[in-house]
N, CA, C and O atoms as CSV, one atom per row, in Angstrom:
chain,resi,resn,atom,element,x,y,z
A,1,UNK,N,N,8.072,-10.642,-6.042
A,1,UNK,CA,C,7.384,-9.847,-7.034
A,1,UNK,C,C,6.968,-8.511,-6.429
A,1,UNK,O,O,6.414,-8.540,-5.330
A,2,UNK,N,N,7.189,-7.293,-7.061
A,2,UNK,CA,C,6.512,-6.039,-7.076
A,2,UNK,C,C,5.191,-5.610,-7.051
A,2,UNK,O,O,4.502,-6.393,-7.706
A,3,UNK,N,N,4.473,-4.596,-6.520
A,3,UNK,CA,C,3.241,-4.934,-6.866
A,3,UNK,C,C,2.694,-3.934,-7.744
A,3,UNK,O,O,3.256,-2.839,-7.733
A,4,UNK,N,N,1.703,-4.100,-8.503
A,4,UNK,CA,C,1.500,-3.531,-9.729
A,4,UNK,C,C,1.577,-1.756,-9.651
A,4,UNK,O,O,1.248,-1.069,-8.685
A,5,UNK,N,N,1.941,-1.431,-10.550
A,5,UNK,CA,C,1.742,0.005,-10.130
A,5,UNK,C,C,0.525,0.913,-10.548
A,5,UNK,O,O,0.563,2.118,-10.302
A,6,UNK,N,N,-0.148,0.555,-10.941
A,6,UNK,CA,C,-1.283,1.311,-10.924
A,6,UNK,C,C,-2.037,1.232,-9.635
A,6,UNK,O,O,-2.946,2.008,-9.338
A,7,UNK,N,N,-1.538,0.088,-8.762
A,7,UNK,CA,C,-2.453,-0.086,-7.618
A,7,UNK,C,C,-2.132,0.805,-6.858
A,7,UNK,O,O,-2.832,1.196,-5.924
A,8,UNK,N,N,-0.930,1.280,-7.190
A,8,UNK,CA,C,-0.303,2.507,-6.052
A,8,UNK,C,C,0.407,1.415,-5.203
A,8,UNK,O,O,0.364,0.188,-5.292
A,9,UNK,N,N,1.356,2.589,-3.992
A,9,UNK,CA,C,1.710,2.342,-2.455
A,9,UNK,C,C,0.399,1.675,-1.751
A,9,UNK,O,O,-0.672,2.275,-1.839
A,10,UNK,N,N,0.474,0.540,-1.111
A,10,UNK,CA,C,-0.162,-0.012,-0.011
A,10,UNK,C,C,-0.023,0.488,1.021
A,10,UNK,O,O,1.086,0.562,1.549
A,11,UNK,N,N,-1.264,1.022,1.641
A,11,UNK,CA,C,-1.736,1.653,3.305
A,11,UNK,C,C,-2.519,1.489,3.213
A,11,UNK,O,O,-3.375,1.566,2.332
A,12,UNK,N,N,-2.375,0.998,4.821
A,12,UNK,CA,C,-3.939,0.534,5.122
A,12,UNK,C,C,-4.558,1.915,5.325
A,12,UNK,O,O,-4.011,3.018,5.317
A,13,UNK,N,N,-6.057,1.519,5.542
A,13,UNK,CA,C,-7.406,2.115,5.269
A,13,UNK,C,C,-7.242,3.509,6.591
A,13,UNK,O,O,-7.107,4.716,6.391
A,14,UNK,N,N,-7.340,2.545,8.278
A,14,UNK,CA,C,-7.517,3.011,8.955
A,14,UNK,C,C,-6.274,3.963,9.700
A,14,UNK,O,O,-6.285,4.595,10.756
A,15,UNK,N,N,-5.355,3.796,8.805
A,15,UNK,CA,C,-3.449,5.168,8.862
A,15,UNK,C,C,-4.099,5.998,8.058
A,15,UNK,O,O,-4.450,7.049,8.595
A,16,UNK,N,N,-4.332,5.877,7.093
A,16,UNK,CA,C,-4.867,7.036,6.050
A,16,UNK,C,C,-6.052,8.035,6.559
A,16,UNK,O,O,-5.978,9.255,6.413
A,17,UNK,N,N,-7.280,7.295,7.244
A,17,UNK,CA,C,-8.006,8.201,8.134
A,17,UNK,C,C,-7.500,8.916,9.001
A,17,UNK,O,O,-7.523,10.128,8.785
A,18,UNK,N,N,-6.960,8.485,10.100
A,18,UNK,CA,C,-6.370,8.975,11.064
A,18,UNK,C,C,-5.508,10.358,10.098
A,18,UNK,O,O,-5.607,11.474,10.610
A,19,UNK,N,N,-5.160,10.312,9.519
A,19,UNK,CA,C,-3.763,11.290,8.826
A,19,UNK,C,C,-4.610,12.316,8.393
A,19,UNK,O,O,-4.581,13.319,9.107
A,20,UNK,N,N,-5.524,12.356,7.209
A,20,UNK,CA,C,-6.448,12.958,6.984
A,20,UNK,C,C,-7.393,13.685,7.834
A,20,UNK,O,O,-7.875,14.663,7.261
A,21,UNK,N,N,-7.888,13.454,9.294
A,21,UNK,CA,C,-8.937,13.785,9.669
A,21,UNK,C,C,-7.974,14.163,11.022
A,21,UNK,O,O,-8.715,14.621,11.892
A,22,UNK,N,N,-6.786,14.124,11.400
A,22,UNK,CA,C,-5.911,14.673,12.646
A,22,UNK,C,C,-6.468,14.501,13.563
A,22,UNK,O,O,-6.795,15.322,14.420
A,23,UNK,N,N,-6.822,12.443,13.472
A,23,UNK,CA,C,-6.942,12.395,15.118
A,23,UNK,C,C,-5.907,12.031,15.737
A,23,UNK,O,O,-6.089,11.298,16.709
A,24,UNK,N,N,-4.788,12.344,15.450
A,24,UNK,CA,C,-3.903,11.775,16.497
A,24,UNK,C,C,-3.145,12.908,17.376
A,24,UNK,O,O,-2.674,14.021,17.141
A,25,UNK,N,N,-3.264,12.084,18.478
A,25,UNK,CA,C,-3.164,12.706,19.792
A,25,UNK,C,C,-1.853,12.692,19.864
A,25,UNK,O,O,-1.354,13.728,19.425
A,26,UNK,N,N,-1.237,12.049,20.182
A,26,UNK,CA,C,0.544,11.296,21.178
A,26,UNK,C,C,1.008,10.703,19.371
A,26,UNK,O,O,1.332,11.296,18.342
A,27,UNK,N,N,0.822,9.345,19.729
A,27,UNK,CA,C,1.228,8.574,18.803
A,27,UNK,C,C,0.410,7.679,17.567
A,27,UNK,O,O,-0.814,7.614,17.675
A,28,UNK,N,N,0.974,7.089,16.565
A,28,UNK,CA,C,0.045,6.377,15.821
A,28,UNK,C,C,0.336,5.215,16.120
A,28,UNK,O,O,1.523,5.022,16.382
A,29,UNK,N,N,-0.526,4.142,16.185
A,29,UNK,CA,C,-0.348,2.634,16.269
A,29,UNK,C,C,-0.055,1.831,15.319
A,29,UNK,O,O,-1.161,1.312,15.166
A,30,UNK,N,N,0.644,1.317,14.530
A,30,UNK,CA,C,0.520,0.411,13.369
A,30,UNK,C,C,1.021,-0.586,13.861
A,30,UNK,O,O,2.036,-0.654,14.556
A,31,UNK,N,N,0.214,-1.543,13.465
A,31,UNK,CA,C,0.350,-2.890,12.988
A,31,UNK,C,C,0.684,-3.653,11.974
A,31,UNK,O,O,1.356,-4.677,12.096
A,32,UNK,N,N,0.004,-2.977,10.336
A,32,UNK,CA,C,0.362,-3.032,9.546
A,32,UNK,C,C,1.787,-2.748,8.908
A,32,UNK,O,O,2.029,-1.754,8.223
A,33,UNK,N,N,2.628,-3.667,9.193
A,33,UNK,CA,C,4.221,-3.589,9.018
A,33,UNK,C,C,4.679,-3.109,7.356
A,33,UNK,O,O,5.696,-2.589,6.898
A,34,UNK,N,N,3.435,-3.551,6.771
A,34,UNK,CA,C,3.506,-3.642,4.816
A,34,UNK,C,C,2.980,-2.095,4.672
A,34,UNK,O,O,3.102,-1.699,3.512
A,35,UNK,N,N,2.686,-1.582,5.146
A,35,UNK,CA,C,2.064,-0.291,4.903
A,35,UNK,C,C,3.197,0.592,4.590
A,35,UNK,O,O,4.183,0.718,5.316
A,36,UNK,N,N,2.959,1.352,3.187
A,36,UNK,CA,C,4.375,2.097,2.848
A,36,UNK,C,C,3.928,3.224,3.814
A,36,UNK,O,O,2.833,3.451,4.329
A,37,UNK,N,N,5.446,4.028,3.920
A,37,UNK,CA,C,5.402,5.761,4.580
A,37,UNK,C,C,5.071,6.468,3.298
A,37,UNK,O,O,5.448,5.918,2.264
A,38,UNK,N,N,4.483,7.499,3.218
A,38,UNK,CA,C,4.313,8.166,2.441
A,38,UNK,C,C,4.447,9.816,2.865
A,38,UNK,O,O,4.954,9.589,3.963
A,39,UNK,N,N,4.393,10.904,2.829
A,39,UNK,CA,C,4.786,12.320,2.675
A,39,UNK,C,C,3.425,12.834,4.160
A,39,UNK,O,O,3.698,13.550,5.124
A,40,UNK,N,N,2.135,12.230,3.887
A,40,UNK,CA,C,1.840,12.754,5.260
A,40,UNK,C,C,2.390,12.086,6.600
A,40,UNK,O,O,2.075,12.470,7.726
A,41,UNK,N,N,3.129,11.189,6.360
A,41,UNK,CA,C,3.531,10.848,7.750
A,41,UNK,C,C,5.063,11.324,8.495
A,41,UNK,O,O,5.682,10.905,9.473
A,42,UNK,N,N,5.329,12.514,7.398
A,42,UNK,CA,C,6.340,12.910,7.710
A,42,UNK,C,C,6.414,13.410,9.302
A,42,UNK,O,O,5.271,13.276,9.740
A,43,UNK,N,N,7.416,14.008,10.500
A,43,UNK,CA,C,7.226,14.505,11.308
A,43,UNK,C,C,7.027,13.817,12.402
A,43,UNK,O,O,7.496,14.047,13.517
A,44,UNK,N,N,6.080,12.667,11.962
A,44,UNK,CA,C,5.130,12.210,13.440
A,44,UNK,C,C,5.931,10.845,14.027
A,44,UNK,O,O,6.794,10.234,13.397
A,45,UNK,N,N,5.548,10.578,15.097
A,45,UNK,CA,C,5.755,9.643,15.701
A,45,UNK,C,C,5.148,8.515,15.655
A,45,UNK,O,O,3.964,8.709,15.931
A,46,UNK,N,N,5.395,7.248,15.409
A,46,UNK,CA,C,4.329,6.523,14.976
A,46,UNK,C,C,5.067,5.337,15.998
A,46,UNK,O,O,6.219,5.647,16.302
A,47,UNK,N,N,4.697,4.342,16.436
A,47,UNK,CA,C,4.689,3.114,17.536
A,47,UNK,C,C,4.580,1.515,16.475
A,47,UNK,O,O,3.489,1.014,16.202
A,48,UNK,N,N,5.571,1.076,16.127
A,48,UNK,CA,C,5.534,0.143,15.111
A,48,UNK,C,C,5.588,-1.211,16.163
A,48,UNK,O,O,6.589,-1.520,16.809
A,49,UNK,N,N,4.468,-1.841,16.185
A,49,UNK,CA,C,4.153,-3.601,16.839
A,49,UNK,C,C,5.469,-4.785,16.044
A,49,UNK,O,O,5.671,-4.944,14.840
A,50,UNK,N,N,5.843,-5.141,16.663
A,50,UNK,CA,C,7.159,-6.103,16.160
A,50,UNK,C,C,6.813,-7.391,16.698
A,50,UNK,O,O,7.741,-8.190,16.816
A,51,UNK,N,N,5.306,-7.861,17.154
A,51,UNK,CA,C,4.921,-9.364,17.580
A,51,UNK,C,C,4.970,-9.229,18.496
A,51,UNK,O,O,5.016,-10.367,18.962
A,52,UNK,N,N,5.010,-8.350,19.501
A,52,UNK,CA,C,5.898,-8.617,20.750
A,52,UNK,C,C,5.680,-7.000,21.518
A,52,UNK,O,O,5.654,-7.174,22.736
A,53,UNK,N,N,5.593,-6.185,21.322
A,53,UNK,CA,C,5.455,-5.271,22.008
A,53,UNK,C,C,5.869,-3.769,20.401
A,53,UNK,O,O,6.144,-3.999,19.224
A,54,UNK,N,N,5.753,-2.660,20.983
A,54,UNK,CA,C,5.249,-1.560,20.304
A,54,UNK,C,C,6.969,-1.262,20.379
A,54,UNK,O,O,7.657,-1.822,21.232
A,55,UNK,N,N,7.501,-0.388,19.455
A,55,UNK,CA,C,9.051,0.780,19.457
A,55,UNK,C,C,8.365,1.799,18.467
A,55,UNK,O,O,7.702,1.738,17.432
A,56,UNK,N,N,8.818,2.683,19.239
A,56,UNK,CA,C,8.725,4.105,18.804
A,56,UNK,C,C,9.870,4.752,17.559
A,56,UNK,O,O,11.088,4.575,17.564
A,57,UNK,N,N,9.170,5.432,16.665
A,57,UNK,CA,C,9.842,5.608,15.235
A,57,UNK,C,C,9.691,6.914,14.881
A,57,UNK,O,O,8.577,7.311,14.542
A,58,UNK,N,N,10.604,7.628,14.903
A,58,UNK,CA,C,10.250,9.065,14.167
A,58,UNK,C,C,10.425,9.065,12.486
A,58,UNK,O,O,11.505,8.909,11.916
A,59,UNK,N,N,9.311,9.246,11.915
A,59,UNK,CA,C,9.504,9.480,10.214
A,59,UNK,C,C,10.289,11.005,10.044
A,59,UNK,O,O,9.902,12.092,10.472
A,60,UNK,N,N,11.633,10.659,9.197
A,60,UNK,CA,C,11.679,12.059,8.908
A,60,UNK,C,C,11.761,11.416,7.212
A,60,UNK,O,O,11.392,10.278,6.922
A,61,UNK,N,N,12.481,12.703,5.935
A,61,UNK,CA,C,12.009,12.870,4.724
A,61,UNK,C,C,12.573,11.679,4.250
A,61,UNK,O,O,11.815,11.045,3.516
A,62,UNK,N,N,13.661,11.191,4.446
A,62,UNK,CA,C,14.821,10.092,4.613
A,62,UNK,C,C,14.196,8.888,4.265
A,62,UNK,O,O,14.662,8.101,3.441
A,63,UNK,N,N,12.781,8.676,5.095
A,63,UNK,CA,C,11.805,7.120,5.122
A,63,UNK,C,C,10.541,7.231,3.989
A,63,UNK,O,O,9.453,6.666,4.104
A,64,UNK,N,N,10.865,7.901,3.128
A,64,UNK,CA,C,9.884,7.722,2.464
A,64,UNK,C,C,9.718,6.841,1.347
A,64,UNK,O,O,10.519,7.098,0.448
A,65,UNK,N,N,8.818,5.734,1.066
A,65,UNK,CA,C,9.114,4.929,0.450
A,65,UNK,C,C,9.340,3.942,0.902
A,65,UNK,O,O,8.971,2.984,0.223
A,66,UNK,N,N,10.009,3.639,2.179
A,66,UNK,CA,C,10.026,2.591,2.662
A,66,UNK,C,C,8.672,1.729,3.203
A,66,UNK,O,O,7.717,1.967,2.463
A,67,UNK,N,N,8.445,1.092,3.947
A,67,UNK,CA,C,7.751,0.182,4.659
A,67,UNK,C,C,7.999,0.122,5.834
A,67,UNK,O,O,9.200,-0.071,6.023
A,68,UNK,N,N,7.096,0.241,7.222
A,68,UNK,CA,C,7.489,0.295,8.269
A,68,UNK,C,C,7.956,-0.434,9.183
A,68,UNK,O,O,8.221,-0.105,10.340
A,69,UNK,N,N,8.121,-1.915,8.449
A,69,UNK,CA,C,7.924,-3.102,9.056
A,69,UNK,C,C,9.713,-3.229,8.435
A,69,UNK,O,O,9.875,-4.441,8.573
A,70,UNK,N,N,10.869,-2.765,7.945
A,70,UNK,CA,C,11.980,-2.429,7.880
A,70,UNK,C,C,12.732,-1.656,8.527
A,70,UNK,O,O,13.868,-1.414,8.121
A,71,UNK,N,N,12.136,-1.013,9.894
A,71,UNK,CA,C,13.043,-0.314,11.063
A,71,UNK,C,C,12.043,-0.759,12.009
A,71,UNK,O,O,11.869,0.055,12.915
A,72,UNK,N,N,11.478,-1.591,12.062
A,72,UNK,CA,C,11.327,-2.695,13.654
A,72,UNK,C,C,11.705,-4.185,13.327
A,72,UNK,O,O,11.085,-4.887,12.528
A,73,UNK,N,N,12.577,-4.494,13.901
A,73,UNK,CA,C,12.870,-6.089,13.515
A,73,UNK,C,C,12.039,-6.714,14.271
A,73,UNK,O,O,11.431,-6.217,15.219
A,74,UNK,N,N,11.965,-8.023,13.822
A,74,UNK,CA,C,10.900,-8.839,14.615
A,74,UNK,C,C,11.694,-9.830,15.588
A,74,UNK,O,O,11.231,-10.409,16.571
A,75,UNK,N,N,12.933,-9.889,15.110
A,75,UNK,CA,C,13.844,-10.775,16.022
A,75,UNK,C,C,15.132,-10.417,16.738
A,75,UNK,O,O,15.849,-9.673,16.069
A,76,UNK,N,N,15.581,-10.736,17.855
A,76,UNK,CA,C,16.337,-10.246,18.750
A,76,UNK,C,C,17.624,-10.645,18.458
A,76,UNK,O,O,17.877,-11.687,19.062
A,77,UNK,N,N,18.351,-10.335,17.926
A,77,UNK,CA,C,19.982,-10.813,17.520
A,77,UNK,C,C,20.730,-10.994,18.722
A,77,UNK,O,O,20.600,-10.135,19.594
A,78,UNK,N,N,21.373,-11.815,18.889
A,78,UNK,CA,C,22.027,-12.167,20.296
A,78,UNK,C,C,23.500,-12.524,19.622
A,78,UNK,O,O,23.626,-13.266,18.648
A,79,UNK,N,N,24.546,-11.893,20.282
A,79,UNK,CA,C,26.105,-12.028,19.670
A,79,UNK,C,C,26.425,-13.474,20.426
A,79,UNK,O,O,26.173,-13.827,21.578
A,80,UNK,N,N,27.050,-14.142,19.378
A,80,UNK,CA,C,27.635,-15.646,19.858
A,80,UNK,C,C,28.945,-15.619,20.519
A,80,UNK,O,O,29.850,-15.619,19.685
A,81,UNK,N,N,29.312,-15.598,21.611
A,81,UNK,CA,C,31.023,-15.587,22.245
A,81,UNK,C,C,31.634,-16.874,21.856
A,81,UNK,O,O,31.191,-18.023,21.840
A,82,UNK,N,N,32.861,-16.321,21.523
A,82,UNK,CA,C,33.625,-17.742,21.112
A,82,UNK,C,C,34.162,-18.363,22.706
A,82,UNK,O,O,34.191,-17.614,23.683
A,83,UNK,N,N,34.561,-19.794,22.784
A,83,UNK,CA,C,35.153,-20.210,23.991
A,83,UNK,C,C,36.577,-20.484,24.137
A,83,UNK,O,O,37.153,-21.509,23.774
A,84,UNK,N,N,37.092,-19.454,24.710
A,84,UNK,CA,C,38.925,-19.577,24.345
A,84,UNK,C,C,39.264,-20.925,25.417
A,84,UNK,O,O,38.738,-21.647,26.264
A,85,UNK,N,N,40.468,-20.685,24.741
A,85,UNK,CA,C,40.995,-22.214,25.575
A,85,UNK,C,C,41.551,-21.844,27.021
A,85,UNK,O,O,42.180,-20.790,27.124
A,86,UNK,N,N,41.338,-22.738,28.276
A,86,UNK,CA,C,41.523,-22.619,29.309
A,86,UNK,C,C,43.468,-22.153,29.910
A,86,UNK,O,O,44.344,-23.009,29.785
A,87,UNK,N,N,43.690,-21.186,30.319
A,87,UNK,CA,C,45.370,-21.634,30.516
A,87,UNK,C,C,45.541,-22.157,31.757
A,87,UNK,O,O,45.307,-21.439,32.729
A,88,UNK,N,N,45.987,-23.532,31.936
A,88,UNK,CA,C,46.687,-24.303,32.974
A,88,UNK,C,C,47.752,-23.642,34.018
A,88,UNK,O,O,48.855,-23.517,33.485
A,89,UNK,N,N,47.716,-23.287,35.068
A,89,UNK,CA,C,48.850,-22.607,36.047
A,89,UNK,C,C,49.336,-23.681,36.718
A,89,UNK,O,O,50.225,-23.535,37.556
C-alpha cells in the first residue's frame, strides 16, 4: 500500500533540521532508509547505514523521489560458480 497523500513524502524530523539550519559539515548520516530524497538534498553527500556499516551516496536531480534505502542494499550478492566436469588424462 501507498501512503496517503495528503500526509506528504516521509522524512524524518532530524534530515529536515539538519537541511534547513546547514549544519552539515562533511556528510549526512541516515539511518532512516524510508526517508524520501527530496529537492534540498540535492548536491550533497549523504552516508546511507545498510545494517552493517555506512556507503557513501551522491544525490544528484535523477534521485528524486526515490527513497534512500533503494541505492544501499542490505545484502551481499555472491555469484554461484557452476562445477564443470573433471577431464581424465
Amino acid at each position: 500500500m501507498s501512503r496517503v497523500t495528503w500526509k506528504g513524502p516521509f522524512q524524518d524530523i532530524k534530515l529536515v533540521k539538519q537541511i534547513k539550519q546547514n549544519k552539515v559539515k562533511n556528510y549526512i548520516k541516515i539511518w532512516k532508509r524510508g526517508s524520501v530524497i527530496t529537492q534540498s538534498f540535492i548536491g550533497k553527500v549523504v552516508l546511507i547505514y545498510n545494517g552493517k556499516l555506512f556507503k557513501k551516496f551522491y544525490i544528484t536531480r535523477l534521485h528524486l523521489g526515490y527513497k534512500f534505502g533503494e541505492f544501499c542494499f542490505t545484502r551481499k550478492y555472491s555469484v554461484k560458480e557452476k562445477k564443470g566436469k573433471k577431464k581424465n588424462n
